[in-house]
TORVO-736275 format. One line per field, with one value per residue (C-alpha): residue in three letters; x, y, z; residue number from 1. Coordinates in pm, whole numbers. Each point is the difference from the previous one (the first is absolute). Layout:
residuo <- ALA, ...;
x <- X, ...;
y <- Y, ...;
z <- Z, ...;
num <- NUM, ...;
***
This chain:
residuo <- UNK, UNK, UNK, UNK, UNK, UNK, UNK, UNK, UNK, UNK, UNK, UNK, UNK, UNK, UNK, UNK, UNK, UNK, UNK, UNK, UNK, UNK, UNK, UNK, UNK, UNK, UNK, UNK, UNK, UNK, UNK, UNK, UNK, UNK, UNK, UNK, UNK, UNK, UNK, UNK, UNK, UNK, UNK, UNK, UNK, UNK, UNK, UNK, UNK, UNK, UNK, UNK, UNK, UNK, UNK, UNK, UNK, UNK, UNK, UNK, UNK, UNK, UNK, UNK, UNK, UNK, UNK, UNK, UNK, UNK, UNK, UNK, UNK, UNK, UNK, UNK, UNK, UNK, UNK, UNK, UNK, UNK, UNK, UNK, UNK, UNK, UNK, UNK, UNK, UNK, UNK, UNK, UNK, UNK, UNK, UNK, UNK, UNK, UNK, UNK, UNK, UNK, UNK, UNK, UNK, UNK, UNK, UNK, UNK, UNK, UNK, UNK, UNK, UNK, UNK, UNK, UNK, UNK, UNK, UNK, UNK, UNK, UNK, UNK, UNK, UNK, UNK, UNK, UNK, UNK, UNK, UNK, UNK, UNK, UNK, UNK, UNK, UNK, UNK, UNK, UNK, UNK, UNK, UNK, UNK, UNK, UNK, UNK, UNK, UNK, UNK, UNK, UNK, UNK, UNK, UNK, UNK, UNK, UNK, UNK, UNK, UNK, UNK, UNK, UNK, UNK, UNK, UNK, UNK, UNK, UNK, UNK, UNK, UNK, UNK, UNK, UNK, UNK, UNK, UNK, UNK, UNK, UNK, UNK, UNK, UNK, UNK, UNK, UNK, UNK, UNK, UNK, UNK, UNK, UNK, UNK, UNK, UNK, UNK, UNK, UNK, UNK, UNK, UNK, UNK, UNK, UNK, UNK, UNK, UNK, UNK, UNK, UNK, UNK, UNK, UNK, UNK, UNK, UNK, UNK, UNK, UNK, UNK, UNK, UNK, UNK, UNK, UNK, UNK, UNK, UNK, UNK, UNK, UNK, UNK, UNK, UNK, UNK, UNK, UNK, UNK, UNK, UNK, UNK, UNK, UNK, UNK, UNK, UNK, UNK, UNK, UNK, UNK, UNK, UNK, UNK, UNK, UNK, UNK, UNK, UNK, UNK, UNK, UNK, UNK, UNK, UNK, UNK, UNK, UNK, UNK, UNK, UNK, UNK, UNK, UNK, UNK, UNK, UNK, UNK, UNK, UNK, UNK, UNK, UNK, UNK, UNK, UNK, UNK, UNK, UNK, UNK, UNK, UNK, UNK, UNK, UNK, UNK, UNK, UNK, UNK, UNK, UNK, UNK, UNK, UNK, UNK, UNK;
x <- 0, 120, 125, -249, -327, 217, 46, -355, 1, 51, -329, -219, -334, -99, -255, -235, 20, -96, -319, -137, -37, -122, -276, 27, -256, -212, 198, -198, 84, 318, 346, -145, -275, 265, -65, 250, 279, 57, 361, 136, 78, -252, 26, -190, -255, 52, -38, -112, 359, 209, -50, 96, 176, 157, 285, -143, 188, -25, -306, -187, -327, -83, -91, -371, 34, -162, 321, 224, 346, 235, 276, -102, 160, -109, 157, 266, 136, -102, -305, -171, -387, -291, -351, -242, -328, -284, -352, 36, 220, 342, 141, 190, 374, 162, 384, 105, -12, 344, 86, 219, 248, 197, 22, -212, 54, 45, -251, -117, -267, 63, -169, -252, -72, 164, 305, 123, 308, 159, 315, 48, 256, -166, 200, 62, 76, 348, 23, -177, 41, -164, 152, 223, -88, -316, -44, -254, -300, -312, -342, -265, -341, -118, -420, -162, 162, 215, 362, 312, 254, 267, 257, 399, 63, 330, 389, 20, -232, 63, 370, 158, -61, -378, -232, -401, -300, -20, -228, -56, -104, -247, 312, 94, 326, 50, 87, 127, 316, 261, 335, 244, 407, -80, -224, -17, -3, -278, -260, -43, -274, 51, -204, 68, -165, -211, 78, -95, -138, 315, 127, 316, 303, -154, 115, 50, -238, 236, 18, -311, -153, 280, 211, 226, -287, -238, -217, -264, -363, -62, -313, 36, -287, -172, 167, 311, -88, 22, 193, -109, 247, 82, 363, 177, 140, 35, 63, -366, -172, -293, 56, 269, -178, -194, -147, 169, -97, 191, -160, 168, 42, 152, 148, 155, -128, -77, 153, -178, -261, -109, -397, -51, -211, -290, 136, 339, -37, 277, -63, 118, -169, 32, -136, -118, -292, -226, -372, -48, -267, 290, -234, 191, 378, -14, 300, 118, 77, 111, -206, -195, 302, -32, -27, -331, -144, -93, -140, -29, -112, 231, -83, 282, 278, -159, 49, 404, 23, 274, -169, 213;
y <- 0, 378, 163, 314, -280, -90, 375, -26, -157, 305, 113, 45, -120, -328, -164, -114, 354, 116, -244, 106, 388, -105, -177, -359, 10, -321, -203, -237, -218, -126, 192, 198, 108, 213, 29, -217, 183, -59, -37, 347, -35, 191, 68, -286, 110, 376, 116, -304, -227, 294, 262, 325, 51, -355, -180, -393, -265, -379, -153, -341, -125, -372, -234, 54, 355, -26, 194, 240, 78, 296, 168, 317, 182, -112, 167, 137, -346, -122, -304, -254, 108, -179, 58, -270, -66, -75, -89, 251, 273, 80, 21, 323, -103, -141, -111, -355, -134, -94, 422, 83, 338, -135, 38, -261, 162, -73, -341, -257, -279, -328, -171, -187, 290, -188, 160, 366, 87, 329, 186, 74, 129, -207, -187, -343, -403, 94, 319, 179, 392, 197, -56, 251, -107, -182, -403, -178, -124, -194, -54, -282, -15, -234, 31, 263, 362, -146, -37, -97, 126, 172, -211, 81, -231, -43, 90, -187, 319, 264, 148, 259, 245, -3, -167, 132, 8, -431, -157, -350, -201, -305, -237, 171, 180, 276, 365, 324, 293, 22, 201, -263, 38, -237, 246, 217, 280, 138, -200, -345, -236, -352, -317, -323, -319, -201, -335, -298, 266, 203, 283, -40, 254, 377, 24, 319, 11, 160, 347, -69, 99, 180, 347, 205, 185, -109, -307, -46, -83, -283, -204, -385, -93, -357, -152, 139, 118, 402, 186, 372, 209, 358, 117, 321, 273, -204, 169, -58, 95, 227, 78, -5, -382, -192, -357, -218, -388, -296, -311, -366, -179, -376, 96, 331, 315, 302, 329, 200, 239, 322, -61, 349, 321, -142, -132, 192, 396, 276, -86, -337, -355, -302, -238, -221, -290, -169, -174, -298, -1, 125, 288, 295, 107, 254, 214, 251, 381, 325, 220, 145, 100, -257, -396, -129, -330, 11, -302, -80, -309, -247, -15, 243, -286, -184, 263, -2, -360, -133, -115, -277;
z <- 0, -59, 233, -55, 117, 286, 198, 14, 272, 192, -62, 339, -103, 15, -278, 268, 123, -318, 13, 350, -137, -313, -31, -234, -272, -81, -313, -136, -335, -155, 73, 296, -240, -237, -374, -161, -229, -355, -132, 169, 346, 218, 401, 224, 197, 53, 339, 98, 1, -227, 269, -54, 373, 23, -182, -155, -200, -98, -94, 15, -90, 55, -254, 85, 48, 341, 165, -32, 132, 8, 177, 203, 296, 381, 316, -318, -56, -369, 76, -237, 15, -96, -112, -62, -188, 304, -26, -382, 156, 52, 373, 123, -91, 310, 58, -22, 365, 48, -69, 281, 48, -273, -427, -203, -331, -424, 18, -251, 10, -96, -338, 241, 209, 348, 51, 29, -44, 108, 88, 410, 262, 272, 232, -158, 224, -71, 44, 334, -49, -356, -291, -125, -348, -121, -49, -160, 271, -89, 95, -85, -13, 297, -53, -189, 54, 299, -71, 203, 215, -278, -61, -107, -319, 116, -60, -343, -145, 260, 31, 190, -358, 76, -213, -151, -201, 10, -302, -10, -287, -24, 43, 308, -173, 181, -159, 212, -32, 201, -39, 26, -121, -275, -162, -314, 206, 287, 63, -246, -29, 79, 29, 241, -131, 195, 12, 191, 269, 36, -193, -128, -29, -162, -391, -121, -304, -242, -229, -197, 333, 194, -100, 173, 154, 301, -145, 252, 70, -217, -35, -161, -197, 184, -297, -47, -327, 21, 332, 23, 205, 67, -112, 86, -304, -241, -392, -44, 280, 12, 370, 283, 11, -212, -60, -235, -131, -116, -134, 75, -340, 6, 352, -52, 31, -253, 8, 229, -167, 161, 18, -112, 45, 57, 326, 86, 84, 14, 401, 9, 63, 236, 169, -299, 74, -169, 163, 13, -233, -254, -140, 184, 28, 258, 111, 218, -151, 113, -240, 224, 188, 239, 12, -130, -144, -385, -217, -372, -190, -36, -398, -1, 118, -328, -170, 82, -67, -275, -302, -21;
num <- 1, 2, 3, 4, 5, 6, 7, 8, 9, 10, 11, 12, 13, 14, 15, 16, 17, 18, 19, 20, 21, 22, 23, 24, 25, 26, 27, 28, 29, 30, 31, 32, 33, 34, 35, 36, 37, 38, 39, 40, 41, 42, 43, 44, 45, 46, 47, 48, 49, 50, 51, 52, 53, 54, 55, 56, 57, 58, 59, 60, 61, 62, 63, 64, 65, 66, 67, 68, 69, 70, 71, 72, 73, 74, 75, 76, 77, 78, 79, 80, 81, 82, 83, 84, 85, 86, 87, 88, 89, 90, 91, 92, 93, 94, 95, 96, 97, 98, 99, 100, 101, 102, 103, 104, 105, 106, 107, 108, 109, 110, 111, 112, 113, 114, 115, 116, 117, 118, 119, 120, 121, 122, 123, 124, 125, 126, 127, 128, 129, 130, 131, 132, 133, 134, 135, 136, 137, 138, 139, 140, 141, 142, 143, 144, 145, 146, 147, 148, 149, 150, 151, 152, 153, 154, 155, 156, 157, 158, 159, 160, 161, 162, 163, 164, 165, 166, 167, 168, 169, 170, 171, 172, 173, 174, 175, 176, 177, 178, 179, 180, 181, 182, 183, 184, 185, 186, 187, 188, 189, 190, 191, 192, 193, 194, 195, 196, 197, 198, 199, 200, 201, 202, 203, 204, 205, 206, 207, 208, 209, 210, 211, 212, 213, 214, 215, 216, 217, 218, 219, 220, 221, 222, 223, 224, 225, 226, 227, 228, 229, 230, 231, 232, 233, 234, 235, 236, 237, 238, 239, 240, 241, 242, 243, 244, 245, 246, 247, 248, 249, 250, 251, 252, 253, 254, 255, 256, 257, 258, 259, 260, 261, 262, 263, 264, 265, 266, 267, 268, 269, 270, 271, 272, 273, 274, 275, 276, 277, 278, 279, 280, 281, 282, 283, 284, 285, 286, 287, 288, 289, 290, 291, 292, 293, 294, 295, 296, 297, 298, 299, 300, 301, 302, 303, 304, 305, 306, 307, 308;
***
C-alpha cells in the first residue's frame, strides 16, 4: 500500500463515530441497493460507504451478494467492516469482531468466500509486542458471519521486510508484496504455492509483473488466469499509481497492461478486487482527494484480454 493511504491513520474520527451522528439510511436490493456502473468506473455508494469525511478502501462482496466487506477507520486504527443483507435490508456497517487497538488493513476474500486474508501489525505466537512491520494474518468463517480468532500464516510468508495486500486463489496459492533484497526494486509481488497444505518458499514472480518501481496491491484471479495490480510511475502511467493486468498463458505471464482511463485517474488507484460473483472489479482511488471505493464491470478485464 502507498504510503499517502497509510498517514491516514492519523485521522481522529472513527467510522463508527461517523455512523452514530449520521443517521444509516435503509438499503435494500443487490449491492447495498446502488445502481450498477457500466464500463467507466463510478464511486460505490456515495455517502453511504464513499463518505465524504472518512478515508475507505478494499472491497468484497460474497458469492451471493448477501454481504459486504471493507476497510474503514475504528478508534484510528484501519478495521475490516461489514454490512449484511437481513430480513431485505442492509445492517449499519459494523467492525469484524476480532477488531482490537491494532491495524487490520489491504484485505482479500477467498474464491469460496471462507477465508479473509489481510495485512496486520498485531502481535503474532512468535512474536509478543506490535509488529514493526505488517505480516499476513487470517480469518475463517466458522458459521454464518462468525469468523475466527486472526491467525499469523507463519515465517515462511512473513519476513522481517513486512509483507501485504494477501490474495489467494482457488488452489490455495497465495499472492501478496513485500520489499525483499531479492527484488526489482521497492515493493515486488510474489506468490507462495500451496501444496500438500503448506506454502512453500515465496517466488518472486518476475519483470512481466515487477519494475524498478513499487509493484504492489495485486489481486489473483480464482484461476490464475489474469492478476490485476497497482504499480508506481511507470512510463505509462496516468497517475502517481495506477492498475495494471497480466494474463497467465501456458504458465507464464503477459506483460503487464495498464487497464486504462476508464479505471486509472491522474489521482492514483489501489486496492484492486473482484466479487465473488466476478461481475465487479472494484478499487480504491484518490480522485476525490481522498481514499474511496470505486467499481466497474469486469467486461473491461475481457476487454484487455490477448487475442491469442
Amino acid at each position: 500500500m502507498p504510503l499517502q493511504i497509510g498517514v491516514l491513520l492519523c485521522i481522529g474520527i472513527s467510522f463508527s463515530g461517523f455512523i452514530q451522528q449520521h443517521e444509516f439510511p435503509v438499503l435494500k436490493g443487490p449491492y447495498l441497493g446502488q445502481k450498477p456502473p457500466g464500463m467507466t468506473a463510478e464511486i460505490f455508494a456515495p455517502g453511504i460507504v464513499s463518505t465524504e469525511e472518512m478515508p475507505e478502501m478494499c472491497a468484497a462482496f460474497t458469492a451471493d451478494g448477501r454481504e459486504f466487506y471493507y476497510n474503514a477507520q475504528y478508534k484510528n486504527r484501519w478495521a475490516i467492516y461489514l454490512t449484511r443483507e437481513v430480513n431485505g435490508q442492509w445492517s449499519i456497517p459494523e467492525p469484524m469482531p476480532f477488531t482490537s487497538g491494532y491495524t487490520d488493513r489491504d484485505f482479500t476474500m477467498s474464491p469460496d468466500g471462507q477465508r479473509i486474508y489481510f495485512g496486520s501489525n498485531r502481535p503474532s505466537e512468535k512474536r509478543k509486542e506490535q509488529l514493526k512491520a505488517l505480516d499476513i494474518y487470517v480469518t475463517e468463517r466458522i458459521a454464518g458471519v462468525s469468523w475466527s480468532e486472526p491467525v499469523n500464516v507463519g515465517h515462511v510468508i512473513n519476513s522481517d521486510q513486512g509483507e501485504n495486500y494477501p490474495s489467494v486463489a482457488q488452489n490455495g496459492n497465495l499472492y501478496f508484496f513485500s520489499s525483499r533484497a531479492d527484488g526489482f526494486g521497492g515493493c515486488d509481488i510474489y506468490f507462495s504455492r500451496y501444496i500438500d497444505g503448506r506454502y512453500l518458499a515465496p517466488e518472486n514472480l518476475g519483470s512481466e509483473i515487477n519494475s524498478a518501481q513499487n509493484d504492489w496491491d495485486a489481486f489473483i484471479a480464482p484461476d490464475e488466469s489474469y492478476i490485476i495490480f497497482s504499480s508506481q510511475d511507470r512510463n505509462d502511467t496516468l497517475g502517481g499509481q495506477d492498475l495494471y493486468i497480466s494474463f497467465q498463458k501456458d504458465r507464464r505471464w503477459t506483460a503487464a497492461v495498464n487497464i486504462g482511463p476508464n479505471v486509472n485517474s491522474e489521482s492514483g488507484e489501489i486496492c484492486p478486487s473482484v466479487s465473488l460473483d466476478g461481475r465487479y472489479l472494484f478499487f480504491t482511488s484518490r480522485r476525490r482527494g481522498k481514499a474511496d471505493i470505486f467499481w466497474i464491470k469486469t467486461d473491461i478485464i475481457k476487454k484487455l484480454k490477448p487475442k491469442n
